[in-house]
C-alpha positions as CSV (number, residue, x, y, z in Angstrom):
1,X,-2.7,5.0,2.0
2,X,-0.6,1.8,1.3
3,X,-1.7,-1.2,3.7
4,X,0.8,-3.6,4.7
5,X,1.4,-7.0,6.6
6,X,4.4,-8.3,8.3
7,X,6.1,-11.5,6.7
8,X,6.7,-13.9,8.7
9,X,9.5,-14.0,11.0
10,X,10.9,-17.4,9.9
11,X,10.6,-16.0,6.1
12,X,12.6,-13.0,7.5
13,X,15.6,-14.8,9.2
14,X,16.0,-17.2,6.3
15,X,16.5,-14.2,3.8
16,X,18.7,-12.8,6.4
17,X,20.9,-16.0,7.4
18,X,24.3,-14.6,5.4
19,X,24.0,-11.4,7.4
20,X,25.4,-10.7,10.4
21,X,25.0,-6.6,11.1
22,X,21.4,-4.9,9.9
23,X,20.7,-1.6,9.6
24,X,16.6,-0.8,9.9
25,X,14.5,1.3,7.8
26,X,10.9,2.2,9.0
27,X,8.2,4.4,7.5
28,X,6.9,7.7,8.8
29,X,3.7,7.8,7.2
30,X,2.0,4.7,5.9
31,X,3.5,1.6,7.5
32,X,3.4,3.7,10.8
33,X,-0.9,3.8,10.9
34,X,-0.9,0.1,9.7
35,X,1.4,-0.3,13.0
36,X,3.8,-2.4,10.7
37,X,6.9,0.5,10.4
38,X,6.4,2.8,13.2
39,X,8.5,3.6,15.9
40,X,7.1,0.6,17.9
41,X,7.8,-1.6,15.5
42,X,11.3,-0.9,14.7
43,X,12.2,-1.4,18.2
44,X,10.5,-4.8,18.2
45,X,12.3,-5.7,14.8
46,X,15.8,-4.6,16.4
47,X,15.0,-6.7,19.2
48,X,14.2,-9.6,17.0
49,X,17.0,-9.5,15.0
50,X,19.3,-9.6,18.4
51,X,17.7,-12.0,20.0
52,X,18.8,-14.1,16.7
53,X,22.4,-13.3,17.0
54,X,22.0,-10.4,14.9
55,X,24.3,-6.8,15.2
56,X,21.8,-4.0,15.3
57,X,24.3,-1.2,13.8
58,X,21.4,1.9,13.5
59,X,17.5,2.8,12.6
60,X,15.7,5.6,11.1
61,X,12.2,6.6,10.6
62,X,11.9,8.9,6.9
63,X,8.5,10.7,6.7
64,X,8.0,9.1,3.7
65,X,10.3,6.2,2.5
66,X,8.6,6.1,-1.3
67,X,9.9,9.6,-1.4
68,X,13.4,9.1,-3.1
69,X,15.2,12.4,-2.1
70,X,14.1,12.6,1.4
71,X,15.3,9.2,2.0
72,X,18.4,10.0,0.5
73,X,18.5,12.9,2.6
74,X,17.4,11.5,6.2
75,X,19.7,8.3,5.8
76,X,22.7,10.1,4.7
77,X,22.4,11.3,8.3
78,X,24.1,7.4,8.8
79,X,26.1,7.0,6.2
80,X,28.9,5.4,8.9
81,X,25.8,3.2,10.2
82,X,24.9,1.7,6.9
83,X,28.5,1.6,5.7
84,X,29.1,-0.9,8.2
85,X,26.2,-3.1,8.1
86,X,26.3,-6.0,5.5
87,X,21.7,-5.7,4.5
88,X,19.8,-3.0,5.8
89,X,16.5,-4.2,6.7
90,X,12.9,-2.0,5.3
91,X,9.7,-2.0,7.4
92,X,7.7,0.0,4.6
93,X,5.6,-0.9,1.5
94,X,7.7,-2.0,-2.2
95,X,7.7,1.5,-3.4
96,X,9.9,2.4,0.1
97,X,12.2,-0.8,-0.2
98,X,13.2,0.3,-3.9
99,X,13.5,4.1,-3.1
100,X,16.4,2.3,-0.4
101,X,17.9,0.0,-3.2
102,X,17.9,2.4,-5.3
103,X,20.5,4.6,-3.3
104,X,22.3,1.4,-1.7
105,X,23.3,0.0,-5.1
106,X,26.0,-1.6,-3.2
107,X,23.7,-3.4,0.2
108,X,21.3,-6.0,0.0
109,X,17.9,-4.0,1.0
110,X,15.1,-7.1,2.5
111,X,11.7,-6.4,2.6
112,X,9.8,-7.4,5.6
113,X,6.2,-6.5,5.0
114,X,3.8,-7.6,2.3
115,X,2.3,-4.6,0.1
116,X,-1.3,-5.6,0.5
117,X,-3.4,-2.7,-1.3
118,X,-4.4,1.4,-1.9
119,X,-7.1,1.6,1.1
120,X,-9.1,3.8,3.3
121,X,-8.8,4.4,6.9
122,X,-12.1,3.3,8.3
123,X,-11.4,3.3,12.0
124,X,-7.6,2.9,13.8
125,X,-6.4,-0.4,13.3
126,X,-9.0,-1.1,10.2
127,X,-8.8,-0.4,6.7
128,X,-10.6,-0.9,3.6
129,X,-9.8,-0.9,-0.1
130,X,-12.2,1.5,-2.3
131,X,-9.5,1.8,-5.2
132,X,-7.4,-0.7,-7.2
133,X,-5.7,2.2,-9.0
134,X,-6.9,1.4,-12.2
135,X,-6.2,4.6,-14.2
136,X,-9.2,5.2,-15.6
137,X,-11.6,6.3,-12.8
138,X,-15.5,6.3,-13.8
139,X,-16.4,7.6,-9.9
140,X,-17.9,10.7,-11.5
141,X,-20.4,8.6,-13.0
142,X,-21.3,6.1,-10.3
143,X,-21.6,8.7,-7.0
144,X,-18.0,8.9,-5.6
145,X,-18.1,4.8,-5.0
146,X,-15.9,2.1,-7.3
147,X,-18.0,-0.8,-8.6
148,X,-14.2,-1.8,-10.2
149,X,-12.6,-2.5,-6.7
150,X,-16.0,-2.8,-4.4
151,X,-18.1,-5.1,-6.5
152,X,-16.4,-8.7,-5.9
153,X,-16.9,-9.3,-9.7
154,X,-16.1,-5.6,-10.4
155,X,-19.5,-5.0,-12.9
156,X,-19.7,-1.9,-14.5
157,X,-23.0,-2.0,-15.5
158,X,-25.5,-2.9,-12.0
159,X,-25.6,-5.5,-9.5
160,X,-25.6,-9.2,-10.7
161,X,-28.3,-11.6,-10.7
162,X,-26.8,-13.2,-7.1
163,X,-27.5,-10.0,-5.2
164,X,-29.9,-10.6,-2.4
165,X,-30.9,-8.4,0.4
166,X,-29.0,-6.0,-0.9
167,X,-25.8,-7.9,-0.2
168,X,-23.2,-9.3,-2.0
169,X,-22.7,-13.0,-3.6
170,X,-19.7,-13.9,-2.9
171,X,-19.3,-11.5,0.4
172,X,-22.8,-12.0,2.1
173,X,-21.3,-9.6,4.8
174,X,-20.6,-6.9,2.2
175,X,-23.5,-4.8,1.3
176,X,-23.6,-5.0,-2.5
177,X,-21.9,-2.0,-4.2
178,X,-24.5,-1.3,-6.9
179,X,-27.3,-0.7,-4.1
180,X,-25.2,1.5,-2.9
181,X,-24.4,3.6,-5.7
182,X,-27.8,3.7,-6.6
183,X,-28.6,4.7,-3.3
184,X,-26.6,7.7,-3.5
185,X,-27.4,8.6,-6.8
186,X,-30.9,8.5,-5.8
187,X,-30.1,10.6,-2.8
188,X,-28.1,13.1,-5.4
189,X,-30.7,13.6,-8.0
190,X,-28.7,11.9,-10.2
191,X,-30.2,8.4,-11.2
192,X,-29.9,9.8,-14.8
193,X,-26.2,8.2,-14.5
194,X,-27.7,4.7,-14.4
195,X,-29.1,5.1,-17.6
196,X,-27.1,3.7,-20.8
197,X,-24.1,1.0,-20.7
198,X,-20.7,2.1,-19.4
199,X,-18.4,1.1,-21.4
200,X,-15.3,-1.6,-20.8
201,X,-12.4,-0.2,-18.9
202,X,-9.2,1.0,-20.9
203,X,-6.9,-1.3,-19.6
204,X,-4.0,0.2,-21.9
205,X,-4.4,3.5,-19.1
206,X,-2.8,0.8,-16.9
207,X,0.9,1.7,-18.0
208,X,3.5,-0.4,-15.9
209,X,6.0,1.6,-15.1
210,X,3.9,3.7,-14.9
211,X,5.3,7.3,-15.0
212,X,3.8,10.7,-14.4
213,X,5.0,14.3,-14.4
214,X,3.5,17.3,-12.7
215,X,3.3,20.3,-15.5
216,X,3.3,23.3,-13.9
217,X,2.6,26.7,-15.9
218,X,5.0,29.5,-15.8
């Protein structure tokens, strides 16, 4: 899941001074647990962007607004809407606002949220990042839990020397990542995978764009 913040309201209107009628895009999936591009929140941004002399001309919720075609699809349902607004406004993460600019060539598309990171769901309202989407994913070796993203210094190799108590160094509050992992490879059977030196990561798997195709076998 793709956690998200909401910019800040002055940020907003300045970025929207030269337009006068907004059309709002939220997200189904995503922005709608973070609470930042749900139903709720769309009706708090059009009344936001009226009570600052703005023209309201339409909303829609896709299910997924990173998902090109069904964007194209569900707005084309208000194509009169967003023909007569002058920005259309996106309450989703980047990958949603440029699945919008890419079908409204012609429209100014404005973010309103800050993409924040790839996370987990650890209760409603809270989430945690456990991935940093590095493209080569050593989780096979190390138990199921990323030193790369969970370890503050992101050591491959065990804890540092600043562990104490089994916390972190730099995050007292965070238990450190390595005790964990050794933990559950203990737990596992497994504490064979602590022997010998992982290796650096392959930073050249980090391909930006990066683009990926399903094969599928006929």
């Amino acid at each position: 899941m793709i956690i998200t913040s909401s910019k800040d309201n002055g940020e907003l209107l300045e970025v929207l001074k030269d337009y006068s009628s907004i059309f709002i895009v939220g997200c189904g999936s995503c922005a709608t647990v973070c609470c930042t591009g749900g139903e709720p929140e769309v009706r708090n941004m059009a009344r936001f962007l009226e009570t600052n002399g703005k023209t309201v001309t339409g909303s829609a919720i896709p299910d997924e607004t990173c998902h090109n075609l069904l964007v194209k699809r569900d707005l084309n349902k208000f194509k009169e809407a967003i023909g007569g607004s002058s920005a259309l406004v996106v309450l989703s993460c980047g990958a949603g606002v440029q699945a919008v600019s890419s079908i409204y060539e012609d429209k100014p598309v404005i973010s309103t949220l800050n993409t924040l990171f790839l996370g987990n769901v650890t209760r409603h309202g809270k989430f945690m990042q456990n991935c940093s989407l590095c493209a080569d994913c050593m989780l096979n070796k190390t138990a199921g839990i990323c030193p790369v993203t969970r370890c503050a210094k992101g050591l491959l190799n065990g804890p540092c020397g600043g562990s104490t108590n089994e916390k972190c160094e730099v995050h007292p509050d965070n238990d450190c990542v390595w005790v964990l992992i050794y933990k559950r490879l203990k737990k596992l059977g497994q504490l064979e995978n602590m022997e010998g030196v992982i290796p650096p990561k392959d930073n050249s798997m980090i391909k930006k764009p990066f683009k990926f195709e399903i094969k599928k076998d006929i």
